[in-house]
C-alpha atoms as one frame of an Amber mdcrd trajectory, in Angstrom:
protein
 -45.020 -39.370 -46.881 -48.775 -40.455 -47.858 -50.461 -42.636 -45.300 -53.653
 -44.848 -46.360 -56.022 -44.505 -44.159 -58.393 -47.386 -42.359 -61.179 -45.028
 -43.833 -59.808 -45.642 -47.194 -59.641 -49.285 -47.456 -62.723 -50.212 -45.763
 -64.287 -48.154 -48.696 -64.873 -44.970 -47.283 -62.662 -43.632 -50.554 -60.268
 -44.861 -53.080 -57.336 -45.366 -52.664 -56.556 -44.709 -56.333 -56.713 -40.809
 -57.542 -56.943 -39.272 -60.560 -53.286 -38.744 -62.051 -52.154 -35.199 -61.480
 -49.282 -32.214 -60.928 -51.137 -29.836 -58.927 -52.209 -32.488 -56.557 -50.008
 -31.463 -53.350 -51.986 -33.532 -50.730 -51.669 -36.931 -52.721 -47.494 -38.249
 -52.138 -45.495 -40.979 -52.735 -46.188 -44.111 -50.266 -42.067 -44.609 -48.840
 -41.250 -48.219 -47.357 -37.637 -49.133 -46.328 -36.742 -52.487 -48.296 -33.561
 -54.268 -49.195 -31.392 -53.312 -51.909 -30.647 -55.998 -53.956 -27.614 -54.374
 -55.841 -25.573 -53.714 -52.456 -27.917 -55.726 -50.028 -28.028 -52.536 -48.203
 -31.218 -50.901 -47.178 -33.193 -48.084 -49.713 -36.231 -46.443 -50.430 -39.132
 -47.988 -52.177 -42.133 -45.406 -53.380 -45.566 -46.241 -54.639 -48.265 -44.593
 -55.839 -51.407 -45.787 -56.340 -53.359 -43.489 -59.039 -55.623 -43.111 -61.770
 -55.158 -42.836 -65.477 -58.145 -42.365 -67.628 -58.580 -45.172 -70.033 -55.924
 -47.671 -68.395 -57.936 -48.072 -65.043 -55.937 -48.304 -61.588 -51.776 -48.441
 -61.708 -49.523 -49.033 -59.138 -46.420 -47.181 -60.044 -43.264 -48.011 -57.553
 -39.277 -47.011 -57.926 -36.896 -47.689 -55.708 -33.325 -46.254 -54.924 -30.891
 -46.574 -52.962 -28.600 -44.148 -51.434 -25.264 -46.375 -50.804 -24.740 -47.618
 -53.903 -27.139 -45.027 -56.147 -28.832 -48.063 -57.449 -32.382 -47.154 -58.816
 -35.256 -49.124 -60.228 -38.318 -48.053 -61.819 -41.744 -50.122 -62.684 -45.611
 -49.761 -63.400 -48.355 -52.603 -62.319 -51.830 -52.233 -63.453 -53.794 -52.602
 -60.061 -57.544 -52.834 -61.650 -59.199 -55.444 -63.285 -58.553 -57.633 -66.075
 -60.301 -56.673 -69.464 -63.125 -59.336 -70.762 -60.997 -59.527 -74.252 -57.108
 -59.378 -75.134 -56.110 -56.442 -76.791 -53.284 -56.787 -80.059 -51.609 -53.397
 -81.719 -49.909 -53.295 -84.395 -47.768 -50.579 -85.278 -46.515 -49.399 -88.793
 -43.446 -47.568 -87.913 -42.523 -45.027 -90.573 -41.140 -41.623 -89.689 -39.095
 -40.990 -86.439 -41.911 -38.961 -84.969 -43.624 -42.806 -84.618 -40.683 -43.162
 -81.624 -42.110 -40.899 -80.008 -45.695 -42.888 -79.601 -46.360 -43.575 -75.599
 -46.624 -46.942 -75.055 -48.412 -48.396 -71.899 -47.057 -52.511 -71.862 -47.983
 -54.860 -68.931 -46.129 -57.351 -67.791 -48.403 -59.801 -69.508 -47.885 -58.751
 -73.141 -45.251 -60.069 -75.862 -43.845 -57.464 -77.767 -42.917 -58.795 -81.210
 -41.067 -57.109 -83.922 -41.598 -59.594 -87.286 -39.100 -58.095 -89.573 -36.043
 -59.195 -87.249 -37.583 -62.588 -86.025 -37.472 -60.676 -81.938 -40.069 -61.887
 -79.592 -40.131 -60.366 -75.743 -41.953 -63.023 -73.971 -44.720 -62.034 -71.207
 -43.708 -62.105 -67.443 -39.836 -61.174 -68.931 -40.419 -57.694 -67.711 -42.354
 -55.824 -65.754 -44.913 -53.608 -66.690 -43.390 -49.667 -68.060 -44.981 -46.482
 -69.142 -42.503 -45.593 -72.378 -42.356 -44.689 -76.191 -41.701 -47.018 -79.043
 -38.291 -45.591 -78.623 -37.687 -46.433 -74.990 -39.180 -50.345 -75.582 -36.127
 -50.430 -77.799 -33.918 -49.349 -75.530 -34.997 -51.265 -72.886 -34.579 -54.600
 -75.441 -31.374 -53.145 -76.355 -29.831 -53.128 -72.602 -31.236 -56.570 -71.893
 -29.365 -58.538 -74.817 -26.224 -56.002 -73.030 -26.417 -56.866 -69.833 -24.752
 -60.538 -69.722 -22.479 -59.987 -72.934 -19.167 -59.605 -70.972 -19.893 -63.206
 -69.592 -20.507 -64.326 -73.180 -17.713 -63.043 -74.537 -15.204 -65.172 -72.245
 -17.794 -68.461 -72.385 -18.830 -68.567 -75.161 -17.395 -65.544 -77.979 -19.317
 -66.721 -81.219 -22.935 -66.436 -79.686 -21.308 -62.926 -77.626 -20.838 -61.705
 -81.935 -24.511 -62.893 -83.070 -25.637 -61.050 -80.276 -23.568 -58.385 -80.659
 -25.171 -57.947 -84.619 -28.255 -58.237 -83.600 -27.648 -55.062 -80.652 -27.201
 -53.215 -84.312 -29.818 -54.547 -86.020 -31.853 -53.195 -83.020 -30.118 -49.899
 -82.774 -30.473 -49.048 -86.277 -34.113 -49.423 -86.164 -33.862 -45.969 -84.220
 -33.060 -44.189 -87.624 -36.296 -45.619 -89.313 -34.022 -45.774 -92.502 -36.745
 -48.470 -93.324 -40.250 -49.023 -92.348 -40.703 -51.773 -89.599 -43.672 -53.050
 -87.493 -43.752 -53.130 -83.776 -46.605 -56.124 -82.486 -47.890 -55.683 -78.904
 -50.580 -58.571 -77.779 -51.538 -58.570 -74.397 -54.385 -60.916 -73.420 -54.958
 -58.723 -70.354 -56.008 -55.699 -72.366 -54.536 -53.693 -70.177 -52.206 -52.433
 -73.118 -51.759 -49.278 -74.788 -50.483 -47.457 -77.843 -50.827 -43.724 -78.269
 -52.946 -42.605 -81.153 -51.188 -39.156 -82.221 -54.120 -38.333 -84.726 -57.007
 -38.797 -82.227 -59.879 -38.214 -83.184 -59.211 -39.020 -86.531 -58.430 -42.861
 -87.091 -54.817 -43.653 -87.394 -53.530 -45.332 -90.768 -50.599 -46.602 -88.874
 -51.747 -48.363 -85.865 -54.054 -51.061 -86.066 -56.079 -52.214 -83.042 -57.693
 -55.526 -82.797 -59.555 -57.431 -79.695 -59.565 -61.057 -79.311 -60.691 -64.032
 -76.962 -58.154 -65.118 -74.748 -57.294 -69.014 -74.544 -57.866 -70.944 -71.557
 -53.605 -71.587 -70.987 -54.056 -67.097 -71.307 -56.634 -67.697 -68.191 -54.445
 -69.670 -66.621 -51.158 -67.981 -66.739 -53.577 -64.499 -65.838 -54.791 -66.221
 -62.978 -58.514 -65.988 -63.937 -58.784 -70.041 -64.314 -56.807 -73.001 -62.080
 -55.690 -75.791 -63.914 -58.284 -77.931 -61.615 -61.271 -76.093 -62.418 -61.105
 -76.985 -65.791 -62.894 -80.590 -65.699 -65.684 -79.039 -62.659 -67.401 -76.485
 -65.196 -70.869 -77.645 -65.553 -72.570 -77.479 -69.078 -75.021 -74.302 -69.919
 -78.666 -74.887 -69.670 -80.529 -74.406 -72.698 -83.814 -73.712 -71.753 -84.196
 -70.144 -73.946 -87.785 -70.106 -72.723 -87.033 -69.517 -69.145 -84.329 -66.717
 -69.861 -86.627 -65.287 -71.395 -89.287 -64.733 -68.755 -85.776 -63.996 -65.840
 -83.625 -61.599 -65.326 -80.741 -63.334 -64.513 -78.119 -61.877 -61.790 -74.291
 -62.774 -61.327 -72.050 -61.160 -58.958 -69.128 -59.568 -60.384 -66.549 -56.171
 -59.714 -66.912 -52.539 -60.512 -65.149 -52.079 -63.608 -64.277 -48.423 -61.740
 -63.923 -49.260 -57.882 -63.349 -52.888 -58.616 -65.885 -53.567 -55.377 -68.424
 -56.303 -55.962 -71.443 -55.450 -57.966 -74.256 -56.909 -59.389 -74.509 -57.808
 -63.380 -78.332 -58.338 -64.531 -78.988 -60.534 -67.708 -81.976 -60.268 -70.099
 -83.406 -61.918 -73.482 -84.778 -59.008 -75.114 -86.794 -58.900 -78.860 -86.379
 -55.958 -80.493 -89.298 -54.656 -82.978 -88.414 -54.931 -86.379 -84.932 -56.358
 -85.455 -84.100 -59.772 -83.660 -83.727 -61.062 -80.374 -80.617 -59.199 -77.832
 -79.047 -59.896 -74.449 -78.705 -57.385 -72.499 -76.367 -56.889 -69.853 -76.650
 -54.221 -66.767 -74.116 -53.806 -64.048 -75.191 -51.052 -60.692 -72.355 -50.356
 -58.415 -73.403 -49.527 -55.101 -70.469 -48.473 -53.568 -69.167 -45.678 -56.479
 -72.710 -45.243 -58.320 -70.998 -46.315 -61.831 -73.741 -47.714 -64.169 -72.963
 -49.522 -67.277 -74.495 -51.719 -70.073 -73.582 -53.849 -72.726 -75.570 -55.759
 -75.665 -74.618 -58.770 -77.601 -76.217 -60.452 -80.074 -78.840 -63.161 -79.373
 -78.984 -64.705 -82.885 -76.216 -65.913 -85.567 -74.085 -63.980 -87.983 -76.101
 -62.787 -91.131 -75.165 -63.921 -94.077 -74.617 -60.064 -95.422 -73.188 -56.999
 -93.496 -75.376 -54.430 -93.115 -74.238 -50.793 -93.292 -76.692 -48.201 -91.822
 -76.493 -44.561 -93.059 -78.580 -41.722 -91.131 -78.591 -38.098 -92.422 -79.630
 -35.759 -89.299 -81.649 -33.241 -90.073 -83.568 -32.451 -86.680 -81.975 -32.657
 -82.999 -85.197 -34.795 -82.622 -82.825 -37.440 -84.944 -81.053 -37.711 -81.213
 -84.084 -39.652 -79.790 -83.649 -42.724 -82.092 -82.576 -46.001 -80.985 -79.734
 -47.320 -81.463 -78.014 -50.651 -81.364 -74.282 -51.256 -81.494 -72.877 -54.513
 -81.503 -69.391 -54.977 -80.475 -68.341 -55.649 -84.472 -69.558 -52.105 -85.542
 -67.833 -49.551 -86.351 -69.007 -46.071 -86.776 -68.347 -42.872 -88.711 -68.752
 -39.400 -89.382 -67.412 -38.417 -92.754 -67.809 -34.615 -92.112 -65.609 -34.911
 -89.285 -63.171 -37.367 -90.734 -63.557 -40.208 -88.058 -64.001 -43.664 -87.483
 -64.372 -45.566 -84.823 -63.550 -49.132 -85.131 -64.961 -52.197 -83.877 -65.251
 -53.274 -80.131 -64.053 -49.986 -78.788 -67.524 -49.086 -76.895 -68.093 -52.415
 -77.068 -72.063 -53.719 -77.864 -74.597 -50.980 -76.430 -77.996 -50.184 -76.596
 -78.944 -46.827 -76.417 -79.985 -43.725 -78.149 -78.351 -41.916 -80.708 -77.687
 -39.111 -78.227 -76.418 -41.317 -75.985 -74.064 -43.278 -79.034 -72.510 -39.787
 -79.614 -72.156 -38.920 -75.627 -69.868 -42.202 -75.133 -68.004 -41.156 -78.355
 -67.260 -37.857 -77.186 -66.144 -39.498 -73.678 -64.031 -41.939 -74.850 -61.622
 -39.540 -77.307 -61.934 -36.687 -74.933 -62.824 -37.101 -71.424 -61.024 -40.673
 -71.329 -58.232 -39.840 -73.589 -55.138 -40.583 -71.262 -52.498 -38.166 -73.476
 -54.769 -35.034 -72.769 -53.440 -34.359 -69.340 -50.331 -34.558 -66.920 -46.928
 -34.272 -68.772 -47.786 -36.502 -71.831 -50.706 -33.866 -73.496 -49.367 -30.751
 -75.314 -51.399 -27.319 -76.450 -52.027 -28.517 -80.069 -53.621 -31.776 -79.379
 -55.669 -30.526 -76.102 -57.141 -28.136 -78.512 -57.759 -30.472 -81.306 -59.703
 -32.714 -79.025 -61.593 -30.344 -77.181 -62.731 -29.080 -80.876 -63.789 -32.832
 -81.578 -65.992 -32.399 -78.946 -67.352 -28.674 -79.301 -68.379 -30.211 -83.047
 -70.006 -33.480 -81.066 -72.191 -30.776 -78.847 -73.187 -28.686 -81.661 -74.268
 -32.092 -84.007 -76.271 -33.324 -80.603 -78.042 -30.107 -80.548 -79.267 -30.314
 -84.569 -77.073 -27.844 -85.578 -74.620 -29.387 -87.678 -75.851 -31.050 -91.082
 -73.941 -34.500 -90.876 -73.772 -38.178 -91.546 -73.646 -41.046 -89.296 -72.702
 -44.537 -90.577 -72.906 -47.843 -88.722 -70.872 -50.253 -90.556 -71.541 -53.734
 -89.278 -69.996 -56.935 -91.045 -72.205 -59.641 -88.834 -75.109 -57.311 -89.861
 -76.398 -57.737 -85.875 -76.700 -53.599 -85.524 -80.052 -51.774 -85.477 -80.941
 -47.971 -86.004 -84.785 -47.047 -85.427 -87.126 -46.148 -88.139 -89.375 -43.662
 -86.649 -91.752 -43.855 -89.879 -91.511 -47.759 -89.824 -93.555 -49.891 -91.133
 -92.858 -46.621 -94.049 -89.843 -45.781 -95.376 -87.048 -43.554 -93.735 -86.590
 -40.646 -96.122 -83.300 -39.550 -94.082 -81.971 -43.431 -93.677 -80.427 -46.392
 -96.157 -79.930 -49.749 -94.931 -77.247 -51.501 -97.468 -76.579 -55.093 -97.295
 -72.879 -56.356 -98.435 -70.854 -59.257 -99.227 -68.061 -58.971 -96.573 -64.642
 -59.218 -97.836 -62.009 -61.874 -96.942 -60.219 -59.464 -94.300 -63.750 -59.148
 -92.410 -64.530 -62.899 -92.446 -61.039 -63.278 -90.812 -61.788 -60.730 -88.437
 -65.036 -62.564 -87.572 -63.526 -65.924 -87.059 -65.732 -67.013 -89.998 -63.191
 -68.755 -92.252 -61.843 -70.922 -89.960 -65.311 -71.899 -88.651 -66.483 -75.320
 -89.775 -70.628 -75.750 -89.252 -71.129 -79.311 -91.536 -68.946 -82.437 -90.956
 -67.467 -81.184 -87.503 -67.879 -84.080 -86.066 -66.221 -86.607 -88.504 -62.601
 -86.574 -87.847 -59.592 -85.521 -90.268
């Protein structure tokens, strides 16, 4: 039986550890609670751990020994992302069943081709496949049928069809699409083709609402008429560095977050966000763009030649999306988020996120083949970093608000093209741009 010490929670350490097998020190937290099957008393567990990528979880089960009732659950326990996260899934063979699937309690889980919605806050939060979410939906339309039956037979036989409908979606005699939106973010499908991008799954962030705040608990219904109106004297950013108190996105203890109008040579005006943590050490930093969307995209394309190519500086805004055609990957937009850096640095966060990060490359989940595929990702990563792998790297930006240093500037780059595109329909859309109305806004319908 674990025991969390005084030590612990005063912040001498976290209470939250790594997820792991061979960890014999780190058990189960037991409390005796009340059965509600036999209103007898069992055995509730938790454990508080780690898993790379997903942040903090609480996960909890709870049986009982008189009546062999069990009950199992997972509650994310750090913070709440700044943007939703949406995935959409095209399922096509039955090896896509087999895709783990991390779902909060606050996501819907939508499946469009049978019209079936699982509202948020209708179940807790699991750790499954795409397999086991349809099982799960499966034994909740089960559970009250014998009632329906005697009250009420004809909706017992809808539902009843429907149970197939569900059922035979297991066989993947058709293709079918499997919607997860969570406007927590604290949602996951498995990418089985990591590195590499995956043709099936698409991944999309988005802004949450303020009724999404509200039901999240991040906004009260009461604050809503209080907020005061943003200042708009640019000038005096500017010259500040402005500070606003905020959590660790590791330790989730308070931290600081500094703020600062930067110009960029040759580029445009940035903000630049900083955040120290005192109590764990984590540093991080995030840029967004100070200016509009360009009227073109701008796609960036660097042959490296040199490891001195590593020194340049690079800006990522959170629309860019980057690739590497000699190693067959993309990365898409917003998942490093907006960051200035160097290219060294770019490539360094790459290799974290798909390896280090990657949540299905230890514990039970990971297996031989893709362990080695990843850590081959990032042996090729090392070897480009040191100059000695003749490759590509392409920023693709659609709001054209990304920047890759010229070392012979004002002169031509002999190793760099800057293109400038018309972005397509799907990109405007992804912007926000088509439904955006900048003349007449104010003259009503």
């Amino acid at each position: 039986m674990s025991v969390i010490s005084e030590d612990s929670v005063r912040g001498g350490g976290s209470v939250f550890k790594d997820i792991s097998a061979d960890d014999d020190d780190w058990m189960p937290t037991e409390i005796e609670s009340l059965c509600m099957n036999c209103y007898q008393n069992g055995t509730t567990r938790l454990l508080l751990t780690r898993i790379p990528f997903f942040k903090e979880i609480i996960v909890s089960s709870f049986s009982c020994d008189n009546c062999s009732w069990s009950n199992t659950e997972i509650q994310s326990a750090g913070r709440i992302q700044e943007q939703g996260v949406s995935y959409t899934l095209k399922v096509k063979t039955r090896q896509d069943l087999n895709r783990e699937v991390v779902k909060a309690d606050s996501a819907t889980t939508k499946i469009p081709e049978l019209d079936f919605e699982i509202p948020p806050y209708t179940q807790k939060g699991s750790l499954s496949t795409v397999e086991g979410l349809l099982d799960r939906a499966v034994a909740g339309l089960e559970q009250d049928q014998v009632v329906r039956r005697a009250a009420d037979p004809e909706v017992a036989v809808k539902i009843d069809e429907f149970i197939q409908k569900l059922r035979k979606l297991k066989e993947v005699e058709s293709e079918f699409t499997l919607v997860i939106e969570d406007p927590s973010g604290n949602s996951f499908v498995e990418n089985p083709s990591a590195p590499q991008k995956d043709e099936a799954l698409t991944v999309s962030r988005f802004k949450r609402t303020t009724q999404q705040d509200i039901q999240l608990g991040i906004k009260a219904e009461d604050d809503l008429d209080e907020e005061e109106p943003p200042s708009d004297n640019l000038e005096a950013m500017r010259n500040e560095v402005l500070v606003f108190r905020t959590n660790c996105p590791e330790c989730n203890a308070p931290a600081s977050t500094n703020m600062k109008l930067v110009q960029i040579p040759h580029f445009k005006e940035v903000i630049i966000m900083a955040t120290n943590c005192d109590s764990c050490g984590h540093r991080t930093n995030e840029v967004k763009s100070g200016g509009a969307t360009e009227e073109l995209g701008t796609k960036i394309t660097l042959h490296i030649t040199d490891s001195s190519d590593m020194t340049r500086d690079v800006l990522k805004s959170e629309t860019c999306s980057v690739v590497i055609p000699e190693l067959e990957f993309e990365l898409g937009m917003a998942a490093l988020g907006g960051k200035f850096t160097t290219l060294e640095g770019l490539l360094k966060d790459i290799k974290d996120l798909i390896v280090s990060k990657n949540p299905f490359i230890c514990g039970d989940s990971s297996s031989s083949d893709r362990v080695q595929k990843l850590n081959d990702f990032g042996e090729k990563i090392d070897t480009i970093i040191a100059g000695e792998m003749d490759v590509h790297v392409i920023l693709d930006d659609p709001a054209g608000n990304s920047y890759l240093q010229n070392v012979y500037a004002p002169e031509p780059d002999p190793e760099m093209t800057t293109e400038k595109y018309t972005r397509s329909l799907e990109q405007d859309e992804e912007l926000g741009l088509s439904d955006m109305k900048t003349e007449g806004y104010q003259e009503e319908d």
